[in-house]
C-alpha positions as CSV (number, residue, x, y, z in Angstrom):
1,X,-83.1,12.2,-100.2
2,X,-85.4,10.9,-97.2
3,X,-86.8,12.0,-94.0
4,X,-85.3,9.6,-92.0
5,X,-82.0,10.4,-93.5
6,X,-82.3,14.4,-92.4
7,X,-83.7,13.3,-89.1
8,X,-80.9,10.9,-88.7
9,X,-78.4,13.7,-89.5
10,X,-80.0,16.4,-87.4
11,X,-80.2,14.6,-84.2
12,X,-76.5,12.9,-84.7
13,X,-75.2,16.8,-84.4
14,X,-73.9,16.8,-88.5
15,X,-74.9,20.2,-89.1
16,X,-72.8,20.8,-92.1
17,X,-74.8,17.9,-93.8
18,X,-78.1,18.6,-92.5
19,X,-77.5,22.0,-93.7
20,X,-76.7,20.4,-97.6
21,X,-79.9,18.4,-97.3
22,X,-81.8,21.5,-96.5
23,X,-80.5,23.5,-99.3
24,X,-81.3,20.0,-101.1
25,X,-85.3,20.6,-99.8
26,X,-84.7,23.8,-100.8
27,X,-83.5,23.9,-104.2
28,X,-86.0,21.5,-105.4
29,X,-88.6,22.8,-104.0
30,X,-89.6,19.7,-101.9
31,X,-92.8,20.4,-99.7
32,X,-92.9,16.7,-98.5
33,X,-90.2,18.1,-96.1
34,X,-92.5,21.0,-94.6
35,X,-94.0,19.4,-91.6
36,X,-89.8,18.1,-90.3
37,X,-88.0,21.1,-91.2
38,X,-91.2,22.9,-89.2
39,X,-90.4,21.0,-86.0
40,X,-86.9,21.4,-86.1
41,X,-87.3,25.1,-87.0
42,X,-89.3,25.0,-83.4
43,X,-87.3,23.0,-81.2
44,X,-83.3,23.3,-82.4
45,X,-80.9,25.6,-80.3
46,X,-78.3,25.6,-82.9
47,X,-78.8,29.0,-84.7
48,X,-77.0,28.0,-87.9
49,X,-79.9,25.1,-88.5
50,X,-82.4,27.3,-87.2
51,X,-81.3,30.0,-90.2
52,X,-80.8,27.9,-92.6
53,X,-84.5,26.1,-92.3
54,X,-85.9,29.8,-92.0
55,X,-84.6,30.0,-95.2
56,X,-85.6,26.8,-96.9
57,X,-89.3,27.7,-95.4
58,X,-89.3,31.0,-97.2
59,X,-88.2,29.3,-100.3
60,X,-91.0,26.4,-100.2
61,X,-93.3,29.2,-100.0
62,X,-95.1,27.3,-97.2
63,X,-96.7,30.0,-95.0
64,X,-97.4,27.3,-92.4
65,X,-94.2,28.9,-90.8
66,X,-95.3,32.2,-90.3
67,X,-96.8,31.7,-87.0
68,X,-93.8,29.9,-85.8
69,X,-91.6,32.5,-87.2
70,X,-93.4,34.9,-85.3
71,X,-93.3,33.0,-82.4
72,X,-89.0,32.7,-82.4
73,X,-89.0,36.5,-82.7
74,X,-90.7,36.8,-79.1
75,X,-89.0,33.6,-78.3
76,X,-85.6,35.9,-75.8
77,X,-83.5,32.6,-76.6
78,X,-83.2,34.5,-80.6
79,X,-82.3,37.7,-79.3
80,X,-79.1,38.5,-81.1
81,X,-79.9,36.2,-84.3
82,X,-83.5,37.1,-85.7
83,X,-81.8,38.9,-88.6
84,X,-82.5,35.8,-90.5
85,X,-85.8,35.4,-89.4
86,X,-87.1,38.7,-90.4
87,X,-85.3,38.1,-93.7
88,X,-87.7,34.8,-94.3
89,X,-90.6,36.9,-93.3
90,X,-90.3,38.4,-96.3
91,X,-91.3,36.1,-98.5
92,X,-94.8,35.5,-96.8
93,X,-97.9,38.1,-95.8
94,X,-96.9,39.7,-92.7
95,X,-99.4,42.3,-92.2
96,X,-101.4,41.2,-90.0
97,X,-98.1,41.2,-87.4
98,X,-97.3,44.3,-88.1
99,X,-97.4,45.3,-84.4
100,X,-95.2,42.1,-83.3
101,X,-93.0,44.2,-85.8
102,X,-93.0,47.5,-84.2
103,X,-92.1,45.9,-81.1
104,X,-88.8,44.9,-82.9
105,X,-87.8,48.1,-83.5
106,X,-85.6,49.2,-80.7
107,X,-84.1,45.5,-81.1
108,X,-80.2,44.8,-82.3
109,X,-79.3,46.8,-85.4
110,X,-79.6,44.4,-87.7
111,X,-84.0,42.8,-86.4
112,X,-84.4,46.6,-86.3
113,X,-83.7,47.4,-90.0
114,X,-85.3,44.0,-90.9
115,X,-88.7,44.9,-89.2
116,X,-88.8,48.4,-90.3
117,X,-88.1,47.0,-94.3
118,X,-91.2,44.9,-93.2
119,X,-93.3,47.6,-92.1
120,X,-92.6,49.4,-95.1
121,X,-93.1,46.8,-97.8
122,X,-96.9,46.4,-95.7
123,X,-97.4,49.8,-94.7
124,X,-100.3,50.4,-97.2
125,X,-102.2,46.9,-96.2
126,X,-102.4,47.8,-92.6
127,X,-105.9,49.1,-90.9
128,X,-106.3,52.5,-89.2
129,X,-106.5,50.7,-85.9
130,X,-103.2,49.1,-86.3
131,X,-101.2,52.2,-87.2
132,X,-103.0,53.7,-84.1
133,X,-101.6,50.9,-82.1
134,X,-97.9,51.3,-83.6
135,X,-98.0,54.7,-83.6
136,X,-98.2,54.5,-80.0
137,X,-95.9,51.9,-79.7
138,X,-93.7,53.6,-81.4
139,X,-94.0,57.1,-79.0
140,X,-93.7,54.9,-75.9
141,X,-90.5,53.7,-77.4
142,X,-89.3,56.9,-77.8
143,X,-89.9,58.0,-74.5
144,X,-87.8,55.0,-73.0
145,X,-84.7,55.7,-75.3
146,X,-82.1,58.7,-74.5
147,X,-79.9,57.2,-77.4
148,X,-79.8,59.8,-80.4
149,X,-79.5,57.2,-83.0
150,X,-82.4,55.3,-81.9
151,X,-84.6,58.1,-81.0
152,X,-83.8,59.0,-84.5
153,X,-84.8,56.0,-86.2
154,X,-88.0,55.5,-84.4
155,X,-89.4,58.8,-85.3
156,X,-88.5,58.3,-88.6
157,X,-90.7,54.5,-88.1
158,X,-93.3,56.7,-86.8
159,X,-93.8,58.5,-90.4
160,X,-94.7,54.8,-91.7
161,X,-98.0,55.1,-89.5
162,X,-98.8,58.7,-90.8
């Protein structure tokens, strides 16, 4: 397995193979691969390639893509698909973003539930200024949403700043 070979294969469109070498990278734990897998994590459109190097990432351990994790969750173009995202996030420190986070809460169903599973599993490593901040994140939120459902599940987010 070679760079030039999973560049070669990414920019010819062959996503089912580029998606075998990166569960390749993946499985053995290959961090020569970090700094490609990073720049196509930031620049592909293709959400099944963006996913799958999330993934890979998360696996390497190589916390390098936090930031740029973070960044594709405020990035509009991922609306829809950060399930996967959030799901890699777990596998690195996040506290520190916990706010980025909150903001996620009121997002599809699925980043939602993600973000709120990693505001729990952080809740205790967070500062008192940074619950301040999500706790009124959180009540703005709630004063912008006349949907039960969600009204519901943001005031049950609020008790994680409590």
């Amino acid at each position: 397995m070679n760079k030039i070979r999973l560049e070669e294969v990414i920019e010819s469109g062959d996503l089912k193979e580029a998606v075998k070498i990166i569960e390749e990278i993946g499985e053995k734990l290959d961090h020569t691969f970090t700094p490609i897998l990073l720049r196509y994590l930031a620049t592909t459109d293709s959400v099944l390639l963006r996913n799958v190097i999330a993934i890979t990432l998360a696996d390497l351990g190589d916390s390098e893509a936090v930031l740029l994790l973070i960044d594709l969750l405020r990035d509009p173009k991922t609306k829809g698909n950060r399930g996967t995202l959030l799901y890699a996030l777990e596998f690195f420190h996040v506290s520190t973003h916990v706010v980025m986070l909150v903001d996620l809460l009121d997002d599809t169903f699925e980043a939602s539930r993600h973000s709120y599973q990693l505001i729990s599993n952080v809740q205790d490593k967070i500062s008192e200024a940074q619950k301040d901040i999500c706790r009124q994140m959180i009540r703005r939120k709630l004063t912008d949403h006349k949907n039960k459902h969600k009204r519901d599940f943001l005031l049950e987010s609020l008790e994680l700043f409590t």
